[in-house]
SEBA-972447 format. One line per 3 residues: for each residue x, y, z of C-alpha. Coordinates in pm, 1 decimal. Layout:
BEGIN
X/Y/Z; ...
***
This chain:
BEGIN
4581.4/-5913.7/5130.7; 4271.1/-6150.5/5137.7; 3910.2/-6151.8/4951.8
3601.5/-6208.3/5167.6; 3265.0/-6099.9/5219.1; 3110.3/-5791.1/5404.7
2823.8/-5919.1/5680.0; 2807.3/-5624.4/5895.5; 2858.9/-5291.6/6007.4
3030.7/-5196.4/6323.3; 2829.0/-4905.9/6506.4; 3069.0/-4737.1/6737.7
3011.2/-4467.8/7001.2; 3323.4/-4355.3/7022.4; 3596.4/-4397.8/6811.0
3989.5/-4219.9/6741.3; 3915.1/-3892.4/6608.1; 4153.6/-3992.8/6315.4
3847.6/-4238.1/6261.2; 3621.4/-3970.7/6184.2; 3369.7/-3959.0/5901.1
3523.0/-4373.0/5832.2; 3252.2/-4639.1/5841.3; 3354.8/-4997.7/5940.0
3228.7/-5346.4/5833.0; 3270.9/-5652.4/5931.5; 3425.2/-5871.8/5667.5
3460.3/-6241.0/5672.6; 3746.9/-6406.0/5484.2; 3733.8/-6646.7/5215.5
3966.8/-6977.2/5203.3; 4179.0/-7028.1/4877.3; 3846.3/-7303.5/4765.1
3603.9/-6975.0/4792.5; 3424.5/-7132.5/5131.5; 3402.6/-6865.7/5421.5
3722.6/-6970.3/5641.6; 3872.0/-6811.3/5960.7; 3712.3/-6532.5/6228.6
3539.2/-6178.3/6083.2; 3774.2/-5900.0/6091.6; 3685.8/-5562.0/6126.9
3803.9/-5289.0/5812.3; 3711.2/-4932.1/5742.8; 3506.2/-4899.9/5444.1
3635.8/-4675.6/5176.8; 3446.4/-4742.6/4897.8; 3079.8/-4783.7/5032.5
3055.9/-5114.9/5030.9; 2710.7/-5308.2/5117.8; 2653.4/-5638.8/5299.1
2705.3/-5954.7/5096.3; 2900.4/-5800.0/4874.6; 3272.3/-5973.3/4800.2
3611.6/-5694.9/4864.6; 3923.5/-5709.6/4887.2; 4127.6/-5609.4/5211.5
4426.7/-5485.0/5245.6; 4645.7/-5445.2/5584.6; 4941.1/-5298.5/5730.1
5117.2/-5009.9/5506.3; 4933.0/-5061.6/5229.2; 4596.7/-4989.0/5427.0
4740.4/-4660.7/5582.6; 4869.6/-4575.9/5227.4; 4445.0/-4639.7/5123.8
4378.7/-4389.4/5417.6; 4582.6/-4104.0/5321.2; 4902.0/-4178.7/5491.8
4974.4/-4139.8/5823.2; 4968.0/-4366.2/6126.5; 4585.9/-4335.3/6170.8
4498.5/-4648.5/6410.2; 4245.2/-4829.9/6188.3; 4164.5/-5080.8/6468.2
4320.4/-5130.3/6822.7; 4318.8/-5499.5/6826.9; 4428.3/-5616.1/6434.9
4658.0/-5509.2/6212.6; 4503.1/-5227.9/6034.3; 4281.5/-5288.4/5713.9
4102.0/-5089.7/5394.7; 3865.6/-5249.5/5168.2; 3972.0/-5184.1/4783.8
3685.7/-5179.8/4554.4; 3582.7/-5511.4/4396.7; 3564.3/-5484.6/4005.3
3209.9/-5334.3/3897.2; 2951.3/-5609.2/3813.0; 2832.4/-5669.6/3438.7
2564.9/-5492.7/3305.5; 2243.2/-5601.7/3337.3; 2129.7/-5807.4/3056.1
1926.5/-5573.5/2749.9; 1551.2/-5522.3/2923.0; 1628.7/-5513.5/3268.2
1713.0/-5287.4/3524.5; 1900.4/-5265.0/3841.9; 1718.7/-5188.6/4143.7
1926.3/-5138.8/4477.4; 1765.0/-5115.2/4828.2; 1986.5/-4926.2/5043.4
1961.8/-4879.2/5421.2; 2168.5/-4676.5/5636.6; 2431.0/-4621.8/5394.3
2483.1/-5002.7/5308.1; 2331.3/-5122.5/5015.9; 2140.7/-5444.6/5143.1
2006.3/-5586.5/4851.3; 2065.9/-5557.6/4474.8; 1812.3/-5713.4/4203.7
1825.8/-5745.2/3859.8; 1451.4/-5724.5/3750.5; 1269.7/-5696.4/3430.1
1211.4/-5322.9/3316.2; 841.4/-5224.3/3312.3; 751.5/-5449.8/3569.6
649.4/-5414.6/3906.3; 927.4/-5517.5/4195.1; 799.9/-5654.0/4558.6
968.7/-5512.1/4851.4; 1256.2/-5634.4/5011.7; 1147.8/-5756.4/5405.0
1170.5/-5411.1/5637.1; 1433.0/-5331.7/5808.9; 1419.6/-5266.0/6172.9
1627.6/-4984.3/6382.8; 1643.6/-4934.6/6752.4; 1454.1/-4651.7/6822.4
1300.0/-4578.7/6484.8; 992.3/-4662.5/6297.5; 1053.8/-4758.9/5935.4
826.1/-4548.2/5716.6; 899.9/-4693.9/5375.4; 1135.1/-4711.3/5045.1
1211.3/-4342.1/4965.3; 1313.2/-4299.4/4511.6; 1581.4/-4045.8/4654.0
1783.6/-3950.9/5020.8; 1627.3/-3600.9/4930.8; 1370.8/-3428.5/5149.5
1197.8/-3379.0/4809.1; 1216.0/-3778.3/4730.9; 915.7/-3997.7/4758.1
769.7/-4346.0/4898.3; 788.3/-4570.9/4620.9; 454.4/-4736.9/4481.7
535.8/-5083.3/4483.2; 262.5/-5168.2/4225.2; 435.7/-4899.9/4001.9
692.8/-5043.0/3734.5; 1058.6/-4986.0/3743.8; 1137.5/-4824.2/3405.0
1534.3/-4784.6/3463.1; 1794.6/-4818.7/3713.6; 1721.8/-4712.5/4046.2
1855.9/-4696.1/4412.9; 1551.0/-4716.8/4699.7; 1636.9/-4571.4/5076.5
1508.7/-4667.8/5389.2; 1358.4/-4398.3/5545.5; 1287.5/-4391.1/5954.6
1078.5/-4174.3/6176.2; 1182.1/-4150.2/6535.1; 972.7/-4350.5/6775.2
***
């Protein structure tokens, strides 16, 4: 078992059917002092977890027992791995809210912000073969670009949404 820190995602084209529907990220270990130490592994996300934030990992039985049992091959060069969710975070303090900007199913930046205030956006993303057409308030077809000059009034998640080029 080791802590570390998610920096990536892994975009595979194929993968083990068992593998299905799983989303992997790149984690890099922490050293016993809390500095980054050894190489990235790779793990399979259960838990949704977004870059920069810290998880723990799990490998061998205990990751196939996080998968549902089995022998499903969680990676064909390293022992197999799970990431266990990381305890939540605190609430925000009283008068702020929590905005999250979340792109392709990672969340890639969290802020704690003043509530009734206007946020600035986060630098956009860029996608092979996609145009980015803005911060969406919802993954819903009915969800809308958010208004930047517009205050946040509570906790919110934002979505990258992309057009095809």
């Amino acid at each position: 078992m080791l802590v570390g820190s998610v920096i990536g995602n892994v975009w595979a084209t194929r993968k083990n059917e068992d593998l299905n529907g799983c989303k992997l990220m790149i984690v890099e270990p922490y050293a016993y002092d809390g500095h980054k130490a050894q190489y990235p592994i790779v793990a399979v996300d259960q838990i949704g977890a977004g870059i920069g934030e810290t998880v723990l990992v799990v490998s061998g039985s205990s990751a196939r027992v996080t998968m549902g049992g089995g022998n499903k091959p969680i990676t064909a060069t390293a022992p197999p791995v799970s990431i266990i969710p990381p305890p939540p975070p605190p609430p925000p303090p009283a008068g702020c809210c929590t905005v999250k900007f979340c792109c392709d199913g990672c969340i890639t930046e969290c802020r704690t912000v003043i509530c009734d205030t206007p946020i600035t956006a986060p630098p956009q993303p860029a996608k092979r073969g996609y145009t980015f057409a803005g911060w969406y308030n919802g993954n819903q077809p009915s969800s809308f670009p958010w208004d930047f000059a517009k205050p946040v009034t509570g906790d919110m998640t934002l979505f990258a949404v992309w057009m095809p080029c």
